[in-house]
C-alpha positions as CSV (number, residue, x, y, z in Angstrom):
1,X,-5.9,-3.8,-10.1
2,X,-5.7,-1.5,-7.0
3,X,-4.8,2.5,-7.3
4,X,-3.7,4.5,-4.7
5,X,-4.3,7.8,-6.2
6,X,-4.6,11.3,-4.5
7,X,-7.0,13.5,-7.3
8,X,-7.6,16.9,-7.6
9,X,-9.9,17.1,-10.1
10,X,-11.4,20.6,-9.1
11,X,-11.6,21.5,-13.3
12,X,-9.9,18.9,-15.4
13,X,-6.2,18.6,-13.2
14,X,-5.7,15.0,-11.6
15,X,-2.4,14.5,-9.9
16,X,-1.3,10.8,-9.6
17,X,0.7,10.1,-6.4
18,X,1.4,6.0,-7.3
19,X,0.9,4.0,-10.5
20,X,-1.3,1.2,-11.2
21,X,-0.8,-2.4,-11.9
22,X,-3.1,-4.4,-14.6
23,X,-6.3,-4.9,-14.0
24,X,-6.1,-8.3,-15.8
25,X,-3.6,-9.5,-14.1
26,X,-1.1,-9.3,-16.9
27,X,0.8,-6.0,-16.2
28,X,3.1,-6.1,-13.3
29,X,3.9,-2.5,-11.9
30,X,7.5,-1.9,-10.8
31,X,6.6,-0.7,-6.7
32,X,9.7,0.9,-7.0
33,X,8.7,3.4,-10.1
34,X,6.0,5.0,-9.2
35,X,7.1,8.7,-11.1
36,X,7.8,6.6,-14.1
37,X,5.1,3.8,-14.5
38,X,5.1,1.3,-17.3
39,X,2.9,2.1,-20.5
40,X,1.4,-1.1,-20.5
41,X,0.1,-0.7,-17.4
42,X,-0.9,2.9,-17.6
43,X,-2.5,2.6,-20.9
44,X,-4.3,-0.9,-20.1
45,X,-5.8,0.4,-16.6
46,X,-6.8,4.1,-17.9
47,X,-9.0,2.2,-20.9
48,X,-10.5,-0.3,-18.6
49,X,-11.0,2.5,-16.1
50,X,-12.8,4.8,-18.5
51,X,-15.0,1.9,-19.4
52,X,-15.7,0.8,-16.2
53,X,-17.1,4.2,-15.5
54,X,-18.9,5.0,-18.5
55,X,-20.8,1.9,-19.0
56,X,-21.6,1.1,-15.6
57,X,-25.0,1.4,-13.0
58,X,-24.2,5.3,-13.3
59,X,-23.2,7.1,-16.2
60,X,-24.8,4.8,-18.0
61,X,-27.6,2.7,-16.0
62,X,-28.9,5.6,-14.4
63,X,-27.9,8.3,-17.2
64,X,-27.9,7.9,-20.7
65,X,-28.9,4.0,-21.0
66,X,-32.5,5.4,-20.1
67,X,-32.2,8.8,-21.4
68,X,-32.5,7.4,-25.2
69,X,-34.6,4.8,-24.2
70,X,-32.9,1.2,-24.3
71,X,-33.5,1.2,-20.8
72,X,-36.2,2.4,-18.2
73,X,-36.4,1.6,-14.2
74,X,-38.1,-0.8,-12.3
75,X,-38.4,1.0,-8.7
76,X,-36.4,4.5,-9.3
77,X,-38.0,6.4,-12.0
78,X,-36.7,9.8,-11.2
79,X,-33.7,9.7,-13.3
80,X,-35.8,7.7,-16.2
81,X,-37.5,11.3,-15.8
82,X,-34.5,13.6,-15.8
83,X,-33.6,14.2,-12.5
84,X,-30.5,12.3,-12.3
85,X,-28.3,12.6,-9.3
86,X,-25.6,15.5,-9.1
87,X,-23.1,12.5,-8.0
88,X,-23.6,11.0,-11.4
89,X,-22.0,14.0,-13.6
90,X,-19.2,14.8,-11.0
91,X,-18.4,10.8,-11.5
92,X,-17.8,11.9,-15.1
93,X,-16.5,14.7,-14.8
94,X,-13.5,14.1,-12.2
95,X,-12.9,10.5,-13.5
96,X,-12.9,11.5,-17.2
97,X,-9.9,14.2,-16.6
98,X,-8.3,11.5,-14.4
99,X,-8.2,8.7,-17.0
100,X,-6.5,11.7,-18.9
101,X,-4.0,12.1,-16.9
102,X,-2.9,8.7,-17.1
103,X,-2.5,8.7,-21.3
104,X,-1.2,12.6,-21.1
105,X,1.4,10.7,-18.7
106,X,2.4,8.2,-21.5
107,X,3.0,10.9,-24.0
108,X,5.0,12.3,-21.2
109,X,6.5,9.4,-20.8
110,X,7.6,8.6,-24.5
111,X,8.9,12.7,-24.8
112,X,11.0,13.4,-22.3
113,X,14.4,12.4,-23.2
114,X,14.9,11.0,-20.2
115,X,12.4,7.9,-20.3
116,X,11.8,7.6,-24.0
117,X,14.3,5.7,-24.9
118,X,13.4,3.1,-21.8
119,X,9.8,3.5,-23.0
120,X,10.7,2.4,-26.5
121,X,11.4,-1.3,-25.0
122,X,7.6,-1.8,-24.6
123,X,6.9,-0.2,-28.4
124,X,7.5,1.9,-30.6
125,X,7.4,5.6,-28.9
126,X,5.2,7.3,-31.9
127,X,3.2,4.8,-31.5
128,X,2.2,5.0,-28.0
129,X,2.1,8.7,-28.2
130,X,-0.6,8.4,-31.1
131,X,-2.3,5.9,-29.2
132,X,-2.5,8.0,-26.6
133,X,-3.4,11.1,-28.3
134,X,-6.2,8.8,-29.6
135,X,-7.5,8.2,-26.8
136,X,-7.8,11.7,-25.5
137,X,-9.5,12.3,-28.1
138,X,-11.9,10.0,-27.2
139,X,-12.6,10.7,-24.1
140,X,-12.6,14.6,-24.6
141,X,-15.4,14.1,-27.4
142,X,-17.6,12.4,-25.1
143,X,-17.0,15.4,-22.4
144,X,-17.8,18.0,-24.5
145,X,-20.9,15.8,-26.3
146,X,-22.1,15.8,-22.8
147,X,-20.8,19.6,-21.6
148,X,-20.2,21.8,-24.0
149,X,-17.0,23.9,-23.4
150,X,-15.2,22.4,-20.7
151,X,-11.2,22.4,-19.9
152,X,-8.9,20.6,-22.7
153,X,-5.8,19.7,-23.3
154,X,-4.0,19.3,-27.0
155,X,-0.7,17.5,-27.5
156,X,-0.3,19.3,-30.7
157,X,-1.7,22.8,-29.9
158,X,-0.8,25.1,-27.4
159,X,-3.6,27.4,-27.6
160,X,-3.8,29.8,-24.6
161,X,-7.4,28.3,-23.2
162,X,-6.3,24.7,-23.7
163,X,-5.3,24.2,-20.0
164,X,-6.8,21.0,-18.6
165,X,-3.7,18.9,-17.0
166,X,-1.2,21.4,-16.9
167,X,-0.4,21.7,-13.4
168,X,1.9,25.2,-14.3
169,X,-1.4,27.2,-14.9
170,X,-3.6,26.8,-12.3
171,X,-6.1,24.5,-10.4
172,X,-8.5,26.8,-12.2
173,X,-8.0,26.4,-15.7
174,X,-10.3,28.2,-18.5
175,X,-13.2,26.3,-20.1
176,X,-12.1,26.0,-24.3
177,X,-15.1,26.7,-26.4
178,X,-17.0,23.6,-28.0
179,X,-15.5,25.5,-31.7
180,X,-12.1,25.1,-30.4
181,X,-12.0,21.7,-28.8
182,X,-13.7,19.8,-32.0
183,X,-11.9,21.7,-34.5
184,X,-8.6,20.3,-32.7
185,X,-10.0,16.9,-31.4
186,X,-10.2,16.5,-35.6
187,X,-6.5,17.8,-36.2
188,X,-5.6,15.4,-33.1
189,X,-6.8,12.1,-34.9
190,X,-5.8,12.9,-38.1
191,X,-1.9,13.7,-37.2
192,X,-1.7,11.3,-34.8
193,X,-3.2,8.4,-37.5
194,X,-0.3,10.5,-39.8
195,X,2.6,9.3,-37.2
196,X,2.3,5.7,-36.7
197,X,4.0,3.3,-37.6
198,X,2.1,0.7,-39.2
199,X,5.4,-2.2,-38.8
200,X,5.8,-1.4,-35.3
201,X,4.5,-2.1,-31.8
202,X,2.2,-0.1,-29.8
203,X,2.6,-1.8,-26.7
204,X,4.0,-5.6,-26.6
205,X,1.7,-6.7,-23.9
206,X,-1.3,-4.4,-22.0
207,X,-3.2,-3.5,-25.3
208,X,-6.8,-4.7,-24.7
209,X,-8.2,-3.2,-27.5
210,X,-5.8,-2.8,-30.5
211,X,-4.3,-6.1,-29.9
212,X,-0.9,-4.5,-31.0
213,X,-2.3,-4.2,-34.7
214,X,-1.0,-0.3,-35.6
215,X,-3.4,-1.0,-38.5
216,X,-6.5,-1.6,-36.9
217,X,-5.4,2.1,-34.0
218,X,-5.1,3.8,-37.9
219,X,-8.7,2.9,-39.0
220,X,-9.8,3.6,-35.5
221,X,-8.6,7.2,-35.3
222,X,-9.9,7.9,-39.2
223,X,-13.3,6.1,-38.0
224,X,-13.5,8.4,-35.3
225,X,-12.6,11.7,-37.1
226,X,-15.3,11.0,-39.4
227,X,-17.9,10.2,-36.3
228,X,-16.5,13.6,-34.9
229,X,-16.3,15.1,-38.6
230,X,-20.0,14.1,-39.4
231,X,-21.1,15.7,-35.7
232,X,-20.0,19.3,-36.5
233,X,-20.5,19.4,-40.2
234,X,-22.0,22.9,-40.9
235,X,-21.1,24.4,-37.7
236,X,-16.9,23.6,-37.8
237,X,-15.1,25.0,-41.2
238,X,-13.1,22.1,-41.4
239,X,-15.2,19.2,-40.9
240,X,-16.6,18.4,-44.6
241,X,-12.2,18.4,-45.2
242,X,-11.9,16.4,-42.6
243,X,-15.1,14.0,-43.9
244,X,-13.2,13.5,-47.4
245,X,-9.6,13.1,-45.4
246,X,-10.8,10.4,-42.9
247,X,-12.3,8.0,-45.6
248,X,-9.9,8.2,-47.8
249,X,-7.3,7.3,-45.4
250,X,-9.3,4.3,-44.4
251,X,-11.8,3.9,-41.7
252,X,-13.1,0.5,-41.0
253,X,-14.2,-2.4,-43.6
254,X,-15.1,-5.0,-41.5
255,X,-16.2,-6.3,-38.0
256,X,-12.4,-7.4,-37.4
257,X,-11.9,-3.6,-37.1
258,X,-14.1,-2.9,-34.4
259,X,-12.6,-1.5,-31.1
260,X,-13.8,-2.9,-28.0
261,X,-12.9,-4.1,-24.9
262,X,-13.6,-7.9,-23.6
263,X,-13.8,-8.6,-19.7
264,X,-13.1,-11.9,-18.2
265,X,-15.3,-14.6,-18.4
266,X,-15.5,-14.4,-13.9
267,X,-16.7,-12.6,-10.9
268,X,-13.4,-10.6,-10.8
269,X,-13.4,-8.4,-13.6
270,X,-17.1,-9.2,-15.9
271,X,-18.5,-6.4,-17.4
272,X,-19.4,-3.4,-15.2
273,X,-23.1,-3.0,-16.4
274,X,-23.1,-7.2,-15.7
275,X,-21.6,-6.8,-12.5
276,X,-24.5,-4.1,-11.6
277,X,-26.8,-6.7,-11.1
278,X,-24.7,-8.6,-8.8
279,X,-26.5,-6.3,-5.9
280,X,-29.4,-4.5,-8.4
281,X,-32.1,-5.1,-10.3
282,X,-32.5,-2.0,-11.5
283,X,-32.3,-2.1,-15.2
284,X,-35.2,-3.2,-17.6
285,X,-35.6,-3.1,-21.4
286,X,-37.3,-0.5,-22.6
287,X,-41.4,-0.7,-24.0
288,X,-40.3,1.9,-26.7
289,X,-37.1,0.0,-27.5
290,X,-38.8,-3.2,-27.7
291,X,-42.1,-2.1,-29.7
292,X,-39.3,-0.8,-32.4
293,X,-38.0,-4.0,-32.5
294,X,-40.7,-5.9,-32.8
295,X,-41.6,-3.9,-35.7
296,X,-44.6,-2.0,-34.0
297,X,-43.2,1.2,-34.7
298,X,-40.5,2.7,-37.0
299,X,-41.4,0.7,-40.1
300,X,-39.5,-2.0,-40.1
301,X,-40.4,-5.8,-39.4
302,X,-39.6,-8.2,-36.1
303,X,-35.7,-7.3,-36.2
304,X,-33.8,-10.7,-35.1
305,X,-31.5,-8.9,-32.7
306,X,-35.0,-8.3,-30.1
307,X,-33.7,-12.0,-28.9
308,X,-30.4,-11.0,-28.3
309,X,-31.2,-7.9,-27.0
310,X,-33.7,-8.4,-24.4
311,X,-34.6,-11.5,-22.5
312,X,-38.1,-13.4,-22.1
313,X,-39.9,-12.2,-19.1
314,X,-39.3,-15.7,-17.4
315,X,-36.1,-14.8,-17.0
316,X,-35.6,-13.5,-13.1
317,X,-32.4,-11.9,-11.5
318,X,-31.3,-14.9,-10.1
319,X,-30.8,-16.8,-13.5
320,X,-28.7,-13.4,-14.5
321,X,-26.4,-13.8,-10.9
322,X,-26.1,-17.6,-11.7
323,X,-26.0,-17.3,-15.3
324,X,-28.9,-19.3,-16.1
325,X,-30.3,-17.0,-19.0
326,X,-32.4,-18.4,-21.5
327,X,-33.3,-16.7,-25.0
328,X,-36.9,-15.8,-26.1
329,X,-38.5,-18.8,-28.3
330,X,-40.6,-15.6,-29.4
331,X,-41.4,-12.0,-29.6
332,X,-44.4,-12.6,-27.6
333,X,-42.2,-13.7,-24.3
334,X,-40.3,-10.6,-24.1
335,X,-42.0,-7.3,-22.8
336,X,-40.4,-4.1,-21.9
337,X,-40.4,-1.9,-19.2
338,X,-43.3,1.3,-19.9
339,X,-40.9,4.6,-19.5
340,X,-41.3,7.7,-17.9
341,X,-43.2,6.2,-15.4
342,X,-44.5,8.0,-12.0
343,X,-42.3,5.9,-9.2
344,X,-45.8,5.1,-7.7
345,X,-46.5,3.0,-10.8
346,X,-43.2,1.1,-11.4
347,X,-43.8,-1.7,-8.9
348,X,-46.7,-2.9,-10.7
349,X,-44.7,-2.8,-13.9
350,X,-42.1,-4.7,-13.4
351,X,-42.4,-8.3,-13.0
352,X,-44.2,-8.2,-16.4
353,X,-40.7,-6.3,-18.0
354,X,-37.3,-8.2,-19.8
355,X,-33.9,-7.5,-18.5
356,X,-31.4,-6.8,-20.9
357,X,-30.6,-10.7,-22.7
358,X,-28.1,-12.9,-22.1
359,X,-26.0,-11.9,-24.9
360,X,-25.7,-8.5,-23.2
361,X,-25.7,-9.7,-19.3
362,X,-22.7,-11.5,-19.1
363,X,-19.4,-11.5,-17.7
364,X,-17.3,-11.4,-20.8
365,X,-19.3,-8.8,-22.4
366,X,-17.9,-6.6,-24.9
367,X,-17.7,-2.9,-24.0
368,X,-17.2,-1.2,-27.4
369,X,-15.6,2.2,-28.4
370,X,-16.7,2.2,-32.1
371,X,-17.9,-0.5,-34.5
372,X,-17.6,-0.6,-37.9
373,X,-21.7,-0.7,-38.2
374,X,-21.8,2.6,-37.1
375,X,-18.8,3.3,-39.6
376,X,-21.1,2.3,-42.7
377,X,-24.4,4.6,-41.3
378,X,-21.4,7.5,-41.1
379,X,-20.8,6.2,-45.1
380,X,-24.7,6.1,-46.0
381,X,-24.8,9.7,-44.8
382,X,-21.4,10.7,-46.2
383,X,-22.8,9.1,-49.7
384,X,-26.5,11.0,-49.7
385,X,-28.0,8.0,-47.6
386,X,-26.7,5.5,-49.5
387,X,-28.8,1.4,-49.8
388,X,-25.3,0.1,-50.5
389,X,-24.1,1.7,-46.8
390,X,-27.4,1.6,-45.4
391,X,-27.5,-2.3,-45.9
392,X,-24.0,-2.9,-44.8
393,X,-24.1,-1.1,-41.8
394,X,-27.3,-3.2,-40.9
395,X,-25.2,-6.7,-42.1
396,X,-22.9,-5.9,-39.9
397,X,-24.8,-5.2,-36.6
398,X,-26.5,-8.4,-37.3
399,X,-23.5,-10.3,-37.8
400,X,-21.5,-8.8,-34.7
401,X,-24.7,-10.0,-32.7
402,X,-24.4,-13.7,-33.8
403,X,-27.5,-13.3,-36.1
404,X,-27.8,-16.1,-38.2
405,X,-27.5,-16.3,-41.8
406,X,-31.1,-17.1,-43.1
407,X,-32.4,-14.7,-40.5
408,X,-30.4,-11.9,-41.6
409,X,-31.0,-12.4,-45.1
410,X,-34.4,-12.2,-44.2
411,X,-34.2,-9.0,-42.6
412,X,-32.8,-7.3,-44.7
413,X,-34.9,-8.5,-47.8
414,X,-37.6,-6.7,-46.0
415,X,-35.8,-3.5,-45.3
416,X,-37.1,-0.4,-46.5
417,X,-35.4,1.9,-48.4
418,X,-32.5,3.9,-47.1
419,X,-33.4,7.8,-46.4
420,X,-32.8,9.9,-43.5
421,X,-35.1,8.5,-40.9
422,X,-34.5,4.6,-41.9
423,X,-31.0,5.1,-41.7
424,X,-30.4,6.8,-38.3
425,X,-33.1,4.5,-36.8
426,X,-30.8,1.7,-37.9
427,X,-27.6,3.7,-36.8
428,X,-29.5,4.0,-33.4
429,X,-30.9,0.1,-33.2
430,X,-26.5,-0.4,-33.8
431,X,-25.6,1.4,-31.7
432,X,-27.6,-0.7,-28.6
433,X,-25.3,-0.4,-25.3
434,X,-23.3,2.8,-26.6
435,X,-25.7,5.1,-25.2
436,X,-23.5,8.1,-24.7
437,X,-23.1,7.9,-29.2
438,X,-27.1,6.8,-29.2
439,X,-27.8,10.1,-27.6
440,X,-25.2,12.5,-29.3
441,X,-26.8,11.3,-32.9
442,X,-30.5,12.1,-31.4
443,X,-29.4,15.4,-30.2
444,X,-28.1,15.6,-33.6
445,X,-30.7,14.4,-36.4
446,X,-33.8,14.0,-33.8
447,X,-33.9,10.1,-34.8
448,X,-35.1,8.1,-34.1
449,X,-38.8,9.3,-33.9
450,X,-40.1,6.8,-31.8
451,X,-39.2,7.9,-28.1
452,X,-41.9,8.8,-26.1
453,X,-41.0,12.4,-25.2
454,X,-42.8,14.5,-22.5
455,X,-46.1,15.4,-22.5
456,X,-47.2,12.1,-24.3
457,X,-49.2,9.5,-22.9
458,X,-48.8,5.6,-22.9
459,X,-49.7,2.6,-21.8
460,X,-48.9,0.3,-18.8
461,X,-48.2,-3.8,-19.3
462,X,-51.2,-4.3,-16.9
463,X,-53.4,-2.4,-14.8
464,X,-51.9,-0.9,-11.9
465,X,-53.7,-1.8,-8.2
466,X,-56.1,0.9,-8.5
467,X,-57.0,-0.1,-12.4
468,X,-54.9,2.7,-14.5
469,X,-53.9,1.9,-17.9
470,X,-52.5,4.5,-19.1
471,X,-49.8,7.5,-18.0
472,X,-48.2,10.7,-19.3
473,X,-44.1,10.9,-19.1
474,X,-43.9,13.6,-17.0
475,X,-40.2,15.5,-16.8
476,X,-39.0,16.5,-13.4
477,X,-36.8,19.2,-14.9
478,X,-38.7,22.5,-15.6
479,X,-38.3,23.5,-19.8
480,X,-37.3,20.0,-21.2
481,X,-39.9,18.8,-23.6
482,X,-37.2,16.5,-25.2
483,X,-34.2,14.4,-24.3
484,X,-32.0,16.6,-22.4
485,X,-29.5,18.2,-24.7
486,X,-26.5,18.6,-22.1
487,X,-25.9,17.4,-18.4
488,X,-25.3,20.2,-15.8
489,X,-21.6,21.3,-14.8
490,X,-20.3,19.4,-11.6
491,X,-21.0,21.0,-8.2
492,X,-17.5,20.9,-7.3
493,X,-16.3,22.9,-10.4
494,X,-18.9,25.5,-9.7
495,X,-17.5,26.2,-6.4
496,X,-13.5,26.2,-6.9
497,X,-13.2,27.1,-10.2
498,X,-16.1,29.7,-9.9
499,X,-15.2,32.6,-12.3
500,X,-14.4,30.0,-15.1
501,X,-17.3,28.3,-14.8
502,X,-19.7,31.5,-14.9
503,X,-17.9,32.1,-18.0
504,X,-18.5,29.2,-19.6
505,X,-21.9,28.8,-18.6
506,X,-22.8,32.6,-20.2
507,X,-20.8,31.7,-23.0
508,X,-22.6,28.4,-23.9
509,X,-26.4,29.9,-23.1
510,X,-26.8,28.8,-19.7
511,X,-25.8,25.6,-17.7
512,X,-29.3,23.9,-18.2
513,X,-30.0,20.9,-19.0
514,X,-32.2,22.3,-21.9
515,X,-29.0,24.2,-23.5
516,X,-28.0,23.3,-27.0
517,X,-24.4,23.0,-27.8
518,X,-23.0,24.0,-31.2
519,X,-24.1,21.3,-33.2
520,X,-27.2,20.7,-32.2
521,X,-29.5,22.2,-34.6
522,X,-32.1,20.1,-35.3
């Protein structure tokens, strides 16, 4: 898929001068319509853009992936310590607003009297509206997860500071409080899971990851209310409502329901964290991550997904380029990467650190929105941390990671009990490659409690060259003693939307990377 796209993206306003055709060579663009572009293709580049994005060597190699600790550097440790580069949150930022744009444009599209009935050939037009109001929702979650207030747009609610994409206000729009935006991103999935229609198409063709089931979009949007619901409880009025409302209008029972989306099995479009390591070898497992697994902290014994997880050490960058991966015979041949480290000390570190596994560094990997693992942690919570949830929820990871039977009876026979702690370090184990969730819920409960944090010491995989075995985790960003608890505001947005953004920073406590949004109370 090429775009040819002229963005202005100064705070939250992309303007698209041409359409896009399929990135999976499946949607075929009229050239001769670019000011009314098909849904399929709209809706089917926008999600594969916003993944490509989010999960990549960026956002999430450099970013989060480390920041909770599945990941940690081999050479550049900087970011592993905080000091991630300004690039990476404009990325985010501008891209996030512009994938917005394109589902805003569907809605468009499937309103205006003009085009909806032409729409309507490719599915049903409520549908792709609630698709698309979905999907805004999704991405405007993980914006303000990551902000705080920021600019948003509502299809259903015209309040006065929701101004994001509206090209009549300004090219300076106001920044909506954190109070607003989840109390409508909740209203936003629960009407639009209200409007569709469950015997009808979304989109006959272009639909990567609803697969044209209205059914599965339904337990998608209630799944996600109750993630958002479970996030602000105690903070947003309407949340515990909205907690009740979203399970009993059904969220996901099965791992048929989860919501992902599957690259091609090839060079042309594989996986973007896969495709990373076509030029890089950045990316290592973490120590902490592994030592969890392995059952060496958190309480729990050798957990069978360490194999899928991570690879043996043996395993070198060229067998991940020519797809040669091999799987651990045992614990004892997989190693993670120490982190936090000093730069000075990563190069004697790494040769004796995994990469990611093979069932992660592929081309056909699975990128995935929501799962319905994490849907059953959201239940154990919702039910007073319940064994019944607590177990299913770790069933189903197992099982969506090709675990085998005896193993995972085995695992879970030696569970123990659900509480707070267990479950959340089981939610985060889950929730492996969806870091941007992985660090929302530590920001949130403070689990799991086996991070090394800064200030703390550790120790190396072998000796560096002048015989040190140990280190502290240092942060390069002044005040943080603990995972950040927000990313900084994008340069660009500071400079041309200037009064705004002063605003929101007072109004949020300061744009530092130690600033706590709303729900973050822990």
């Amino acid at each position: 898929m090429k775009k040819i796209v002229t963005i202005i993206a100064l705070s939250g306003i992309a303007f698209v001068s041409n359409s896009c055709a399929d990135k999976f060579d499946e949607i075929d663009v009229n050239p001769n319509s670019t000011e009314n572009p098909l849904p399929t293709g709209l809706f089917n580049s926008a999600t594969k853009e916003y993944m490509d994005f989010t999960r990549d060597g960026w956002v999430s190699g450099r970013m989060m992936l480390p920041w909770v600790q599945y990941s940690a550097q081999r050479q550049y440790t900087e970011e592993d310590r905080y000091q991630y580069r300004l690039s990476t949150d404009d990325q985010y930022w501008r891209r996030s607003y512009y994938v917005a744009n394109d589902y805003k444009k569907i809605i468009s599209l499937n309103t205006d009297p003009a085009t909806a009935a032409l729409m309507s050939t490719y599915g049903s037009n409520k549908n792709q509206i609630a698709a698309s109001r979905i999907m805004l929702s999704y991405v405007f979650l993980n914006l303000v997860d990551a902000f705080g207030d920021v600019p948003y747009w509502s299809y259903g609610n015209k309040d006065a500071d929701f101004q994001a994409l509206d090209i009549d206000a300004s090219l300076q729009p106001k920044f909506a409080s954190q109070q607003k935006i989840y109390t409508d991103i909740m209203k936003e999935l629960k009407e639009a899971a209200e409007m569709i229609e469950i015997n009808k198409d979304i989109l006959i063709e272009g639909d990567q990851i609803f697969e044209n089931d209205p059914s599965k979009m339904k337990k998608f949007a209630n799944s996600l209310r109750l993630r958002v619901a479970t996030r602000v409880k105690g903070v947003v009025p309407t949340a515990a409502g909205h907690i009740t409302d979203a399970i009993a209008s059904g969220v996901m029972t099965s791992n048929n329901d989860n919501v992902g989306l599957t690259y091609e099995n090839n060079l042309v479009n594989p996986s973007p964290f896969f495709l990373t390591y076509q030029s890089r070898s950045d990316f290592a497992i973490s120590k902490t991550f592994v030592q969890l697994l392995k059952g060496q902290t958190g309480g729990f014994s050798e957990d069978p997904r360490l194999f899928k997880y991570a690879s043996p050490t043996s395993v070198k960058i060229g067998n991940i380029r020519g797809q040669t991966m091999t799987e651990a015979a045992s614990a004892s041949q997989i190693s993670g990467m120490p982190y936090g480290l000093p730069s000075t000390l990563a190069a004697s570190q790494a040769s004796s650190a995994s990469f990611f596994g093979a069932s992660v560094l592929k081309p056909a990997y699975t990128e995935i929105f929501m799962e319905y693992a994490e849907v059953e942690f959201l239940l154990a919570e919702a039910n007073g941390w319940s064994q019944t949830n607590y177990v299913n929820g770790v069933k189903a990871s197992l099982q969506r990671w090709d675990i085998d039977d005896a193993k995972i009876t085995s695992f879970v026979a030696s569970l123990p009990a659900a509480n707070k702690q267990n479950v959340l370090t089981q939610k985060y184990v889950s929730l492996f490659m969806q870091p941007a969730e992985a660090w929302a819920e530590y920001r949130r409960t403070g689990y799991p409690n086996t991070l090394l944090l800064p200030g703390q010491s550790a120790n190396l995989n072998v000796p560096s060259a002048t015989g040190q075995t140990t280190y502290i985790f240092t942060s390069l960003i002044a005040g943080l003693t603990d995972l950040p608890t927000r990313i900084f505001y994008p340069t660009q947005v500071k400079n041309l939307n200037t009064s705004n953004y002063q605003a929101a920073a007072s109004a949020i406590g300061g744009d530092k990377m130690n600033t706590k949004l709303i729900w973050d109370t822990n």
